[in-house]
Backbone as a ProteinNet text record, in pm:
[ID]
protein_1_A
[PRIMARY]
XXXXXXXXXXXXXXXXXXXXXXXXXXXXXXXXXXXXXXXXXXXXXXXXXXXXXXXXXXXXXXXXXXXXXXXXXXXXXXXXXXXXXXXXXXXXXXXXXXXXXXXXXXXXXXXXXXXXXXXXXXXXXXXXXXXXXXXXXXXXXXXXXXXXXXXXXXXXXXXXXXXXXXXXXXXXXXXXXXXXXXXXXXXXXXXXXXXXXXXXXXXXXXXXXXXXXXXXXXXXXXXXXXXXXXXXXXXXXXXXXXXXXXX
[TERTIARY]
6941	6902	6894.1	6815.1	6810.8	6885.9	6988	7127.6	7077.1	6987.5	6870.4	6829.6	6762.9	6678	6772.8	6830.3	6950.9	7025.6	7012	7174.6	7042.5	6918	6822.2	6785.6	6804.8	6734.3	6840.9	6972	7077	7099.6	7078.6	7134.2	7006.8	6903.8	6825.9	6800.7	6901.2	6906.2	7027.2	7118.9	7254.4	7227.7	7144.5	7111.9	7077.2	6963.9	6906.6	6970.3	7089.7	7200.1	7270.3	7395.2	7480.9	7414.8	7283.4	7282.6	7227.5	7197.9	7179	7282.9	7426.9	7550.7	7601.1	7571.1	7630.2	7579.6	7461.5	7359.3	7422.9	7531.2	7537.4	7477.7	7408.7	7305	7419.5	7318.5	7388.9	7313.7	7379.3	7289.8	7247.1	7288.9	7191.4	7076.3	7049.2	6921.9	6767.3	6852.5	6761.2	6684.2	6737.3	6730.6	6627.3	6496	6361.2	6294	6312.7	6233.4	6075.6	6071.2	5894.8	5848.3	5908.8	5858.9	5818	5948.7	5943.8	5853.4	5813.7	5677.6	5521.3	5554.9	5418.2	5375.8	5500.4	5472.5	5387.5	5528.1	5549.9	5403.9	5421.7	5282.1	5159.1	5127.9	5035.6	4996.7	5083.4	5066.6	5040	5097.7	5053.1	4902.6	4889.5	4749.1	4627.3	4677.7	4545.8	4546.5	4660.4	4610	4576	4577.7	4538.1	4339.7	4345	4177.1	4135.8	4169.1	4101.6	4160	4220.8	4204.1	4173.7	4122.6	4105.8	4286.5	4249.7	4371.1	4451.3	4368.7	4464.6	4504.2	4467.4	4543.5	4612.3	4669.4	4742	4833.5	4866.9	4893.6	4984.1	4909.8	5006	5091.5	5036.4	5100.7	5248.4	5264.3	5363.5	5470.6	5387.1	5523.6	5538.6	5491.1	5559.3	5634.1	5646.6	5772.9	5910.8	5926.6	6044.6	6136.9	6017.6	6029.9	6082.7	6083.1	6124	6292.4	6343.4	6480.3	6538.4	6434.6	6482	6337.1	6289.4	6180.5	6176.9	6071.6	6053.4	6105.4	6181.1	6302.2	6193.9	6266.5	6215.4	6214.9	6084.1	6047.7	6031.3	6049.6	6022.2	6113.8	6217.5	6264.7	6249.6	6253.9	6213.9	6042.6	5941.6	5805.5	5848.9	5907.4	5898	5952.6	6021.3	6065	5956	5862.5	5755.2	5665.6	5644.6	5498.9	5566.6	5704.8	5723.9	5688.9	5725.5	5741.8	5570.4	5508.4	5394.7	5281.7	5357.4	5295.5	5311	5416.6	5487.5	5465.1	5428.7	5360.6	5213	5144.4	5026	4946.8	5077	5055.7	5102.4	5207.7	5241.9	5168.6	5133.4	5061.8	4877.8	4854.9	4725.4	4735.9	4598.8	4570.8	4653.1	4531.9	4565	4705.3	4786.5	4899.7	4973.6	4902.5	4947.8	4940	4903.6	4852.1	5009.3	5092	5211.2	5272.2	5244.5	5268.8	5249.6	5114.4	5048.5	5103	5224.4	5287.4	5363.1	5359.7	5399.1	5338.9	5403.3	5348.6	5300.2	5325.6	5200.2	5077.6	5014	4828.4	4802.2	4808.7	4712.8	4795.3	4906.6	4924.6	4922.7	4887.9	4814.1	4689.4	4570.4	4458.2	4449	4568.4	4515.6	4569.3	4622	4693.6	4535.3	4485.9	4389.9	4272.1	4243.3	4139.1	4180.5	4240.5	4274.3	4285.1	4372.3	4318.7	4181.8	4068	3955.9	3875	3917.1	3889.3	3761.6	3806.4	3703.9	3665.1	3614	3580.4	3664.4	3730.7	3856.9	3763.7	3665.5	3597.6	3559.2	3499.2	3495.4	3628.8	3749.8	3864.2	3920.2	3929.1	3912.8	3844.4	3757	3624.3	3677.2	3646.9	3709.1	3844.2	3963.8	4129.9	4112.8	4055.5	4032.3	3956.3	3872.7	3802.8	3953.6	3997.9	4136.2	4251.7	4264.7	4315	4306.9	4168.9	4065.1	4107	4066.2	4020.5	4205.2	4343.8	4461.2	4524.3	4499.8	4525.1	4450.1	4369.7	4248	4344.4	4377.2	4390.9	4540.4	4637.3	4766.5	4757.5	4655.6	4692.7	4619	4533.6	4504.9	4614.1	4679.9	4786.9	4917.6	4932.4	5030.7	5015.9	4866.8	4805.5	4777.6	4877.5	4846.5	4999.3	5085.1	5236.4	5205.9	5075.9	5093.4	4953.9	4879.5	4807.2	4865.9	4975.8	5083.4	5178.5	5166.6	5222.2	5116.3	4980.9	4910.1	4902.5	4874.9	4880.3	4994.2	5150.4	5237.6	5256.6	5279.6	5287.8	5172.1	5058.3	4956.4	4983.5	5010.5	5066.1	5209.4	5273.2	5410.9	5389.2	5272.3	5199.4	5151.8	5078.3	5018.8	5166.8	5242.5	5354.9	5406.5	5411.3	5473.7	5392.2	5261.6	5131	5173.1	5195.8	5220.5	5333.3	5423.9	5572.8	5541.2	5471.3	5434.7	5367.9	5283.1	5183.5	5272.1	5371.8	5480.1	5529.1	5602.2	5668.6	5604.3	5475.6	5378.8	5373.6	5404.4	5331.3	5484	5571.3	5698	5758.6	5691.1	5801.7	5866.6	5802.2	5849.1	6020.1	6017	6152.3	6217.6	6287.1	6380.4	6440	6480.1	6575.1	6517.5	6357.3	6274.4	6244.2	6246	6193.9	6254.2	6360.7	6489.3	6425	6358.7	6321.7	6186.2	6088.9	5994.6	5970.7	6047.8	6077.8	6163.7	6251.9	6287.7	6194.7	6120.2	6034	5921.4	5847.4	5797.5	5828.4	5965.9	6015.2	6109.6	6170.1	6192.2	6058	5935.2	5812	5801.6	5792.3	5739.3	5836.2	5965.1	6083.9	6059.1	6010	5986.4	5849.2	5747.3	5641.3	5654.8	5710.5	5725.5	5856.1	5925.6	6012.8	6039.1	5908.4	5891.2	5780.3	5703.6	5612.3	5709.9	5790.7	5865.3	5926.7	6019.1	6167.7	6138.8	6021.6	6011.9	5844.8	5769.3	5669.3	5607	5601.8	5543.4	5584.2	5769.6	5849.6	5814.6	5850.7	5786.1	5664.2	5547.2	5435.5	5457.8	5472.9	5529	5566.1	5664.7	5774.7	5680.9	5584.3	5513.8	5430.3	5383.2	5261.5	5322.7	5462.4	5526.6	5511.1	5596.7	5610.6	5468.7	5346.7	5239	5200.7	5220.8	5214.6	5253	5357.3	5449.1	5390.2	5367.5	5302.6	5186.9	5083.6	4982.9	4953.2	5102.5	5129	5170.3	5235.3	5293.5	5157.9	5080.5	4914.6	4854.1	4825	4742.3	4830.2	4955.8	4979.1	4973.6	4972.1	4930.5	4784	4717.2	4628.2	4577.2	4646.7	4634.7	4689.8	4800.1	4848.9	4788.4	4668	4611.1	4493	4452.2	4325.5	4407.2	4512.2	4579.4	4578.4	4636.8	4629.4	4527.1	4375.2	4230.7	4194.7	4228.5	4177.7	4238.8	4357.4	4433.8	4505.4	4541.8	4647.9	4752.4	4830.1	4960.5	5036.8	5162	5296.8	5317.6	5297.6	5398.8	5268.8	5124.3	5117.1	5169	5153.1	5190.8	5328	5439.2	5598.5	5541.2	5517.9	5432.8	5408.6	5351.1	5308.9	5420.8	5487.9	5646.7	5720	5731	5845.8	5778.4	5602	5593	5587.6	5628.5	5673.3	5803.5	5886.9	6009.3	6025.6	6000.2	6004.4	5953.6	5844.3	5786.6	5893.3	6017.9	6098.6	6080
-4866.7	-4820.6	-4938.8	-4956.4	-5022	-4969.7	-5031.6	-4949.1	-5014.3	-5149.4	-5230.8	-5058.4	-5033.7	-4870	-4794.5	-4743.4	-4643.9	-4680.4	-4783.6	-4819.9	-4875.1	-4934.7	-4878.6	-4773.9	-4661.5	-4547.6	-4455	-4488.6	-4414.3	-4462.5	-4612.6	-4708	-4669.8	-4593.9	-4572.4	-4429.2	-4348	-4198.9	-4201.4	-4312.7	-4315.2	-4345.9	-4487.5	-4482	-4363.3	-4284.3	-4205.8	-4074.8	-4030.9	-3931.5	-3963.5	-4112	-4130.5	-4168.3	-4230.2	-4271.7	-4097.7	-4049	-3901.5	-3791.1	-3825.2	-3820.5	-3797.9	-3969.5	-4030.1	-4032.3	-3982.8	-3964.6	-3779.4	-3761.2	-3597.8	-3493.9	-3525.9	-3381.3	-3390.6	-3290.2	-3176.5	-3226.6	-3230.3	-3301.6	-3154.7	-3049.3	-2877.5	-2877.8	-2957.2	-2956.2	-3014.9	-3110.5	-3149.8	-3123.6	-3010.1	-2943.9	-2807.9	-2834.6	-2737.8	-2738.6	-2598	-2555.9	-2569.7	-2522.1	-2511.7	-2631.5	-2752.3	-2878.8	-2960.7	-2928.1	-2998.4	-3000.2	-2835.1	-2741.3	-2833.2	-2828.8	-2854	-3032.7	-3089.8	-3258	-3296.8	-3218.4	-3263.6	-3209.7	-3101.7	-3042.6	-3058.2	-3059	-3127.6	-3257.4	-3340.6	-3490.5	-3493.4	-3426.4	-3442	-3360.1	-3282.6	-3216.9	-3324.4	-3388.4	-3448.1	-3593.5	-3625.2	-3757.6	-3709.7	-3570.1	-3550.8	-3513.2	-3482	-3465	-3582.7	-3704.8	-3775.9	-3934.8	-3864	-3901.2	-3835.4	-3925.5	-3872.1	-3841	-3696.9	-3604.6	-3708.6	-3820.2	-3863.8	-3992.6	-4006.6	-4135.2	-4090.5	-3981.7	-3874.9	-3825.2	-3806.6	-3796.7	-3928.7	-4004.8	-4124.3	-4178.7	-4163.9	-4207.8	-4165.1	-4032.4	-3973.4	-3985.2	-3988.9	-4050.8	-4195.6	-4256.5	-4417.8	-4421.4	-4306	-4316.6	-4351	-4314.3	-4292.7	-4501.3	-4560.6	-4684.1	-4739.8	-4711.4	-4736.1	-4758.4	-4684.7	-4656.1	-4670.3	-4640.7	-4730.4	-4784.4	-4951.8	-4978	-5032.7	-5076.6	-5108.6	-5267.7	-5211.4	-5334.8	-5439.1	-5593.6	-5702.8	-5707	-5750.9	-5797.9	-5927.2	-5982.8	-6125.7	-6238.6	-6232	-6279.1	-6235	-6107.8	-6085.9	-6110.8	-6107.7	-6150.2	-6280.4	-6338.9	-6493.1	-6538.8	-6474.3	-6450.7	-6402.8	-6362.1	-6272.6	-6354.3	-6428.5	-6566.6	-6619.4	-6670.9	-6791.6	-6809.4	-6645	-6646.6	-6596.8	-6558.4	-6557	-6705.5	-6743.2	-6944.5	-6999	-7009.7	-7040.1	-6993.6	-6843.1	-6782.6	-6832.3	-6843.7	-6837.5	-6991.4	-7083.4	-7197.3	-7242	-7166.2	-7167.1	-7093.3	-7021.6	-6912.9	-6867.5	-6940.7	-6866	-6776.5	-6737.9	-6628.8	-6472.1	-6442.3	-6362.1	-6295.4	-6362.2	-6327.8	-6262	-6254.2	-6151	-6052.1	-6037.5	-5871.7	-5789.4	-5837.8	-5801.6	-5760.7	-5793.7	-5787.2	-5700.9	-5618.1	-5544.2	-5381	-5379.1	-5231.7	-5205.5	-5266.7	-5313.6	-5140.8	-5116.3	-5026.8	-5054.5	-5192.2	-5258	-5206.7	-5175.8	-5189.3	-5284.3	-5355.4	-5467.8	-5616.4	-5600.8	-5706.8	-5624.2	-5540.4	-5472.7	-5527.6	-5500.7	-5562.9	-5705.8	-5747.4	-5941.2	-5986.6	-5912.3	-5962.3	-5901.7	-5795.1	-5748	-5877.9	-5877.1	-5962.3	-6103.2	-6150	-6286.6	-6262.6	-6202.2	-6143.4	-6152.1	-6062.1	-6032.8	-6149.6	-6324.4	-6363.8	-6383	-6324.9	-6321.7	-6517.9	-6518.3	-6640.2	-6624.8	-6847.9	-6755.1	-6763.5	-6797.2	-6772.9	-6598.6	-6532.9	-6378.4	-6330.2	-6385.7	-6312.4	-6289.3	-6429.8	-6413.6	-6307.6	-6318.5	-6228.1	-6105.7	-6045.8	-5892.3	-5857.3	-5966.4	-5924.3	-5942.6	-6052	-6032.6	-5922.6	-5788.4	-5684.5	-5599.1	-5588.6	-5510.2	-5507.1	-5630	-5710.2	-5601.3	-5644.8	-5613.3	-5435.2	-5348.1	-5205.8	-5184.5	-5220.2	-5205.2	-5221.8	-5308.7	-5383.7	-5259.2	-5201.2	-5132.8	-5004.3	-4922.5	-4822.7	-4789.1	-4916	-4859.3	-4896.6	-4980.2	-5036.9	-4861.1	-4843	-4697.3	-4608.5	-4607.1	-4470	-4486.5	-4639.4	-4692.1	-4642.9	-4701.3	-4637.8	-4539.3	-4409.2	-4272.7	-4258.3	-4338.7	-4368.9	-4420.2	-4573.7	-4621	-4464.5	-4386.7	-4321.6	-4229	-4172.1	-4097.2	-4127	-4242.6	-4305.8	-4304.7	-4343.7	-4331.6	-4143.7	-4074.5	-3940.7	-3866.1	-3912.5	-3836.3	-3798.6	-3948.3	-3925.9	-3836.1	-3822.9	-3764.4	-3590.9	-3574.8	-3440.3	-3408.2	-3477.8	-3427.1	-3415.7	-3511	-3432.4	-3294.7	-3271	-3154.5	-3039.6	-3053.5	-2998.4	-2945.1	-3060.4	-3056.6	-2993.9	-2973.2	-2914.4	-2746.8	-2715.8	-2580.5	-2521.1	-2625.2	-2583.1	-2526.4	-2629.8	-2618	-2495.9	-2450.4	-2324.6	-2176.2	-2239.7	-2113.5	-2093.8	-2219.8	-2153.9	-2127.6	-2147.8	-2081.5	-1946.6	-1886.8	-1740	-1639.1	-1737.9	-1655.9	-1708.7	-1763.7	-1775.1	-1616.5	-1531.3	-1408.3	-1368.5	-1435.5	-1432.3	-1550.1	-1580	-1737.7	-1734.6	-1611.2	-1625.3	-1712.2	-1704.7	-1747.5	-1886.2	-1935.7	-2033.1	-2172.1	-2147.3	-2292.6	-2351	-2192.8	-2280.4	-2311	-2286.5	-2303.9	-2510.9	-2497.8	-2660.8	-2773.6	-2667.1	-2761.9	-2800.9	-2713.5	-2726.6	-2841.4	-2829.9	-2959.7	-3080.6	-3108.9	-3227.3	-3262.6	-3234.9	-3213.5	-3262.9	-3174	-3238.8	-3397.8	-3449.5	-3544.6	-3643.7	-3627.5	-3685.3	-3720.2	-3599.2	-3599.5	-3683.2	-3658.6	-3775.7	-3885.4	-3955.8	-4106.3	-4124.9	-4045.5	-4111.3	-4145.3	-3999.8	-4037.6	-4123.7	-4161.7	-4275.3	-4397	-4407.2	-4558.7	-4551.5	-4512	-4487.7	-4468.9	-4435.5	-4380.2	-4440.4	-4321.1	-4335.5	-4501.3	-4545.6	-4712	-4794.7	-4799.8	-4886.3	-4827.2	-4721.1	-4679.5	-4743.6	-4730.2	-4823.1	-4943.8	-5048.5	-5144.2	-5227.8	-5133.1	-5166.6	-5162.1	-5046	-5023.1	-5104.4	-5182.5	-5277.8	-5404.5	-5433.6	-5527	-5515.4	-5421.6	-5421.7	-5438.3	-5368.2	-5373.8	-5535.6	-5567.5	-5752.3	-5809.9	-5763.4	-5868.6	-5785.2	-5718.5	-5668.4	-5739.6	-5737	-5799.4	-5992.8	-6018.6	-6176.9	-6179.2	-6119.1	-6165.5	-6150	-5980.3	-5985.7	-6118.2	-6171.6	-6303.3	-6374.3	-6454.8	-6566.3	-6523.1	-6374.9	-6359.6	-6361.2	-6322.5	-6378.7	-6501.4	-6605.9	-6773.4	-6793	-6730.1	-6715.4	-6702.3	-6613.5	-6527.2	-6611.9	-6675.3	-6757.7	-6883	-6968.7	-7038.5	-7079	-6945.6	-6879.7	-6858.9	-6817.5	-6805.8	-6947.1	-7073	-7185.5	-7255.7	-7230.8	-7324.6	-7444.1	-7443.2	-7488.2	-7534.4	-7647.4	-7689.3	-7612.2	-7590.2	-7496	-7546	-7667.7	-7706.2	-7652.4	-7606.6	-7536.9	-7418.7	-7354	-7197.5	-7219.8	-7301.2	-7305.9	-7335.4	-7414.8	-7422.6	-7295.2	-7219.1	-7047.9	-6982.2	-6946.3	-6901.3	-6966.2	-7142.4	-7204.9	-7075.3	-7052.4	-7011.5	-6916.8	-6810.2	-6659.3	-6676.6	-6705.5	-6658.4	-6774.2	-6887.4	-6931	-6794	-6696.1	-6656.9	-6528.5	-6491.7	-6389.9	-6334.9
-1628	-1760.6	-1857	-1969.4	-2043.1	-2170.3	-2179.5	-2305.2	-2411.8	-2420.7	-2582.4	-2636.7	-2528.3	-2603.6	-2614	-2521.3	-2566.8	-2742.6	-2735.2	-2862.4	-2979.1	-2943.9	-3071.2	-3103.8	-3007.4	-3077.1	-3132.5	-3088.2	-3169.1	-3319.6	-3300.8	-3418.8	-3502.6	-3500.7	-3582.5	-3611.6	-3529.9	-3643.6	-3650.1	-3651.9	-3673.9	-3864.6	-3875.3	-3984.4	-4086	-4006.5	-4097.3	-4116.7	-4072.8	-4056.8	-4138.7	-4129.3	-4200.8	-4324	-4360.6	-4489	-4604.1	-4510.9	-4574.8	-4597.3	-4526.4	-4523.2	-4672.3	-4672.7	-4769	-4890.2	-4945.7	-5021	-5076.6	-4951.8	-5039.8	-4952.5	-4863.2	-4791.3	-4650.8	-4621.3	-4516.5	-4391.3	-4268.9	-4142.9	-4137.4	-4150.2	-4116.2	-4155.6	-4337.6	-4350	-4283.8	-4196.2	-4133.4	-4017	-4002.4	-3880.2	-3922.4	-3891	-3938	-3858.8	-3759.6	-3644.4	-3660.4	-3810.7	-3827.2	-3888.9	-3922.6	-3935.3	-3825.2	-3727.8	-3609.3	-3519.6	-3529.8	-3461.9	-3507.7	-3666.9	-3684.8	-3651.1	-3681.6	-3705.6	-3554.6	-3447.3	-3273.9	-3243.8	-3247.4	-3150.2	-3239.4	-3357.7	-3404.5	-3346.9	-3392.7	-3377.8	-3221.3	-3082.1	-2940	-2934.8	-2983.6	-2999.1	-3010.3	-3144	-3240.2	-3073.8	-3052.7	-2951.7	-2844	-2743.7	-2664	-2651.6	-2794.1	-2831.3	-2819.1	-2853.1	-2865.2	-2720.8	-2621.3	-2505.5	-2404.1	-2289.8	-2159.6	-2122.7	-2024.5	-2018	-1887.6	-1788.9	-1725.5	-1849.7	-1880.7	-1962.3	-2040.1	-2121	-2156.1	-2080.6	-1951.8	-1869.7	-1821.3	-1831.3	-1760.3	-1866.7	-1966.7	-2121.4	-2119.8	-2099.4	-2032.8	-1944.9	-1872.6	-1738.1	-1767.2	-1859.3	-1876.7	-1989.2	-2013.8	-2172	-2099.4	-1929.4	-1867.3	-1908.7	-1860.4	-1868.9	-1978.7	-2131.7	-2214	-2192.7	-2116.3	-2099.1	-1889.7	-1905.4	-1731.8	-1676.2	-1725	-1681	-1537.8	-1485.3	-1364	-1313.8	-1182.1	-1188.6	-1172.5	-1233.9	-1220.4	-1047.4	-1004.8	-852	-877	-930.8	-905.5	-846.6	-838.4	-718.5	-602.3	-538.9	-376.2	-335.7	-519.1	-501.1	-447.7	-516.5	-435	-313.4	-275.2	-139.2	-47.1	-77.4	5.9	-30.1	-131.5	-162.7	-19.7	-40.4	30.9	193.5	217.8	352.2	387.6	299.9	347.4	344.7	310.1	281.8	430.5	465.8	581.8	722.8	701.9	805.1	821.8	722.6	726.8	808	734.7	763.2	929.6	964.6	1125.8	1197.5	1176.4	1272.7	1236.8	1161.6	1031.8	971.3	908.5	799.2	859.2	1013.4	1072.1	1086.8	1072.5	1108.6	995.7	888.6	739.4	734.5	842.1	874.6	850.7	921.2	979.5	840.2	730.1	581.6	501	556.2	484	442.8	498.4	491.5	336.5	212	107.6	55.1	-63.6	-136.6	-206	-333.4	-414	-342.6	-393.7	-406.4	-378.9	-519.6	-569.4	-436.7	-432.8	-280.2	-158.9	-148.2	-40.1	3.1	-141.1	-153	-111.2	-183.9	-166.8	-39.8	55.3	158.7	279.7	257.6	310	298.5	211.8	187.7	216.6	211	321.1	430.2	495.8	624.7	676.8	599.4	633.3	644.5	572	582.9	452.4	308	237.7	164.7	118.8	60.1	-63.2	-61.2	-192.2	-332.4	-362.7	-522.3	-485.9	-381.5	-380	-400	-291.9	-336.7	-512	-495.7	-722.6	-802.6	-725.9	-877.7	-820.8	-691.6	-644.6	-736.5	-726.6	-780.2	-878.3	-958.4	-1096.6	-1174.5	-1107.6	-1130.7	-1096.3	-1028.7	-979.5	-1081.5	-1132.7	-1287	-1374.5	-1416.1	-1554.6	-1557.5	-1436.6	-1467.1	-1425.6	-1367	-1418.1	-1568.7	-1592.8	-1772.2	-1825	-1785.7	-1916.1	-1890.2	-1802.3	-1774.8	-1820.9	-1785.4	-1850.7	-1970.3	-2060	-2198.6	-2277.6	-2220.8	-2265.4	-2251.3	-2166.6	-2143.8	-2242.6	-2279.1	-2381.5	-2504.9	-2548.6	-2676.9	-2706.6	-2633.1	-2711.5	-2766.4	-2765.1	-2857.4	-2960.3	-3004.4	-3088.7	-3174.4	-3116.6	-3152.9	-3291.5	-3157	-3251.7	-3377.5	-3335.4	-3474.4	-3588.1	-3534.5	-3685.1	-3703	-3636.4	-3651.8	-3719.8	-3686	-3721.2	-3883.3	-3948.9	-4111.5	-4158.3	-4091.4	-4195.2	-4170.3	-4059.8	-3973.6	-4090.9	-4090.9	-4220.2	-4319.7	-4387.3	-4512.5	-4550.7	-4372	-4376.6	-4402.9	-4315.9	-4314.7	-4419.9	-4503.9	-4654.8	-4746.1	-4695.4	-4773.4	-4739.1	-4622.6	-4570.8	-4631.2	-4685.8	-4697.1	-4817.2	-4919.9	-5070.4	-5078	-4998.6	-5035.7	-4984.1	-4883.4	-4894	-5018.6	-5090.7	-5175.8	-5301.5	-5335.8	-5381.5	-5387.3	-5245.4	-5220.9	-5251.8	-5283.1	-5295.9	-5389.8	-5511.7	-5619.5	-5720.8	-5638.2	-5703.6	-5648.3	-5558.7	-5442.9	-5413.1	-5547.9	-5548.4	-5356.2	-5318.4	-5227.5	-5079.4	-5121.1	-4992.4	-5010.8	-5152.6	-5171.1	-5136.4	-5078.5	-5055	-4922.1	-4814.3	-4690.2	-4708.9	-4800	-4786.5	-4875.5	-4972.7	-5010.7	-4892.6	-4816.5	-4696.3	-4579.9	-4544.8	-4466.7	-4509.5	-4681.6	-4685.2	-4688	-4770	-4734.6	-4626.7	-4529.1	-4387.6	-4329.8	-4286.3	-4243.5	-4223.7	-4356.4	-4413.3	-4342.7	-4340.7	-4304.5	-4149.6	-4044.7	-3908.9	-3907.6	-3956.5	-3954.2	-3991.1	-4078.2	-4095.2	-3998	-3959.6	-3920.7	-3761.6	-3685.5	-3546.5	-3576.8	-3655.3	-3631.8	-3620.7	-3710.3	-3752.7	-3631.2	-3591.1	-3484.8	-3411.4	-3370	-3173.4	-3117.2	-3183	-3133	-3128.5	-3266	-3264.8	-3195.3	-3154.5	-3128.5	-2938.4	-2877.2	-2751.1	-2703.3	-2798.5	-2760.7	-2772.6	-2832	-2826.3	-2720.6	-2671.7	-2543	-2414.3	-2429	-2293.4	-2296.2	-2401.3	-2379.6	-2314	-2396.3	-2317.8	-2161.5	-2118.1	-1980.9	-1929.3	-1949.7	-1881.8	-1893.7	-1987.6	-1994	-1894.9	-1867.1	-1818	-1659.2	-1647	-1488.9	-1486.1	-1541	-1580.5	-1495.7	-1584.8	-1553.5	-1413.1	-1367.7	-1221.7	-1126.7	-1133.7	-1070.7	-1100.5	-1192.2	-1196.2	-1123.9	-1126.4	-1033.8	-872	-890	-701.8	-695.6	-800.5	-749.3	-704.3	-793	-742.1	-642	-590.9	-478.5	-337.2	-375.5	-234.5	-253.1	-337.4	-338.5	-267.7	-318.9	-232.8	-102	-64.8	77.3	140.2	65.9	124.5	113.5	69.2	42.1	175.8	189	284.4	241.5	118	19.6	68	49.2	108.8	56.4	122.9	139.7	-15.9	-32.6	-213.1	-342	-307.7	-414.4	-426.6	-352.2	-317	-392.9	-352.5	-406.7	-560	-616.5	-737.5	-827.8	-797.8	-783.5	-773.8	-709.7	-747.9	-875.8	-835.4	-948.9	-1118.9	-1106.7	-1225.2	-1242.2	-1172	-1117.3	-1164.2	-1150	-1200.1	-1341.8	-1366.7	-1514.9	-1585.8	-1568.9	-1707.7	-1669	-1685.5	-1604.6	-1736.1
[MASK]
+++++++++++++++++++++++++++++++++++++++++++++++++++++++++++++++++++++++++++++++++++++++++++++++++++++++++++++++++++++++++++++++++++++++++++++++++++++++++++++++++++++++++++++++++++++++++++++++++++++++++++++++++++++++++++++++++++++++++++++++++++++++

């Protein structure tokens, strides 16, 4: 688990609890089923319209990462550059075959294609297209967190707009009118504040990680071009030393 996210995201409605505490209010008031309704499922509505439903979809299952992301491989990657340097160079290309049972893809791919014997400027342009349409696909599935962030505040306005025209329709009935003023400013409170505290800071984080996935694919790719070139054992080590520097 990553306890950075755990102990930022407490330390930031720890803030916004105790300083409202302390200001005199009630943590009950903050608690508005029909704000929460309109801000949440509004605000997932308005970004699902305006994405494709798998990138919406994947957007999703990578929130998990925020809080338990994907373990660093880069030391056993380099353990597996190394020994595939070594093999390749004792025995040839051919003999990478024996390698290919990996669940990575994308070194699935590049271990395939040396194998096959591709040319290493084709191997490049092919993994670098493999690159390009990965980077595009999770940086899309990221950007429906930072989406929601521009969506949410305007969604708590609306909120606060709904709340206001309740208590409009019932100033004949003081007794109704307490939830209908909580509900607008409550709203307003849940939209700026899942934009600020979650949603922006979530995207953020996921772009990181996809970065940093991003970087390790390119040095295998220099790697497997390496390896398609017939490169001495000390560039390939080269290629690791900068696999684990960018940790």
């Amino acid at each position: 688990m990553d306890f950075a996210s755990l102990i930022g995201l407490a330390l930031a409605l720890a803030g916004l609890i105790v300083g409202h505490t302390l200001d005199g209010g009630r943590f009950a008031s903050l608690i508005q089923p029909a704000a929460f309704a309109i801000v949440v499922v509004g605000t997932f509505g308005a970004v699902l319209l305006q994405s494709e439903a798998r990138s919406f979809r994947r957007g999703m299952q990578m929130l998990r990462w925020v809080f338990f992301p994907p373990k660093n491989r880069r030391q056993p990657l380099s353990r597996e550059i190394a020994l595939w340097s070594h093999t390749a160079r004792r025995d040839g290309l051919l003999s990478l075959e024996q390698y290919m049972g990996t669940k990575d893809l994308f070194v699935q791919k590049g271990l395939r294609l040396v194998v096959d014997g591709i040319t290493p400027e084709k191997l490049r342009n092919l993994l670098e297209t493999e690159i390009t349409a990965f980077e595009f696909a999770e940086r899309q599935a990221a950007r429906i967190w930072e989406s929601a962030a521009g969506y949410a505040p305007t969604i708590g306005i609306l909120g606060a707009v709904l709340g206001l025209i309740h208590v409009m329709e019932n100033l004949s009935d003081p007794s109704r009118l307490g939830s209908g003023i909580a509900v607008a400013f409550v709203s307003t409170v849940y939209g700026v504040g899942l934009a600020n505290l979650f949603f922006l800071p979530v995207g953020n984080k996921l772009k990181a990680i996809v970065s940093d996935q991003v970087a390790q694919y390119e040095i295998l790719l220099e790697v497997f071009h390496d390896l398609a070139s017939g490169n001495h054992t000390r560039v390939v080590e080269e290629r690791v030393a900068s696999l684990l520097a960018k940790r």
